[in-house]
N, C-alpha and C positions, 0 to 999 in steps of 0.2 A: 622593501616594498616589492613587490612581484612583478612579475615582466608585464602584467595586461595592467595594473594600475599606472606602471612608467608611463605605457601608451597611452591608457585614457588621457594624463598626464600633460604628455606631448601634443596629443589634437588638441588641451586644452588651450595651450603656449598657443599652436599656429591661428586657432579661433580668434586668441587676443590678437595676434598677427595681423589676422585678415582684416579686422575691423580697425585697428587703425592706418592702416594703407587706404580700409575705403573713407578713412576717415578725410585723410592727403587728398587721395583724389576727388574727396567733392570741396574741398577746401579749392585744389585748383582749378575745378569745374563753376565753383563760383567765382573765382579770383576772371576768369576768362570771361563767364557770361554778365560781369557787370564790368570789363573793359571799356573803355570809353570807344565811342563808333571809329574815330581817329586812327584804335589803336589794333582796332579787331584784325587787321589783314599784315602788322608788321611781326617782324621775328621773334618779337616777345610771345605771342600769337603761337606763333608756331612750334616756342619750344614749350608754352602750357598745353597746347596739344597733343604734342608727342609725350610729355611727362606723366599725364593722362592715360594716354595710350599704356604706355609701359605699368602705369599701376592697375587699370582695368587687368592687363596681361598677371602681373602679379597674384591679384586677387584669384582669376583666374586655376590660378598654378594652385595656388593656397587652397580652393574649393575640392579640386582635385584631390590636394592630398586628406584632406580631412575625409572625405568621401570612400580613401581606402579602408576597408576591413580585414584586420587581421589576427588570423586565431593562436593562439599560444598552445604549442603539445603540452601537456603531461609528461612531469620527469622519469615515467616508465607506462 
């Protein structure tokens, strides 16, 4: 297989990557916004926040690298 089908290849992999992280994050994005009122301000709260966070960041990263372009030389 050639070096630029590897790559298309590879952005393909991180594509399926990114979508099931955003998959997680709205999982926990629901998981938080139907919390019960009780629950909304204790540390449960705050680590589906943060875990959130980290996967918004993720995805983030993910977008980034699919976004690089990269050209393959010619063996001469």
């Amino acid at each position: 297989m050639s070096r630029r089908k590897r790559f298309v290849s590879a952005v393909s992999a991180i594509e399926d990557a990114k979508s099931e992280v955003e998959e997680l994050r709205d999982e926990l994005q629901e998981w938080l916004d139907n919390m019960p009122e009780n629950l909304q301000n204790s540390s449960k709260a705050d680590l589906l926040e943060e875990a959130i966070d980290n996967l918004e960041s993720v995805v983030d990263h993910l977008d980034e690298a699919i976004s690089v372009e990269v050209e393959f030389p010619g063996m001469y």
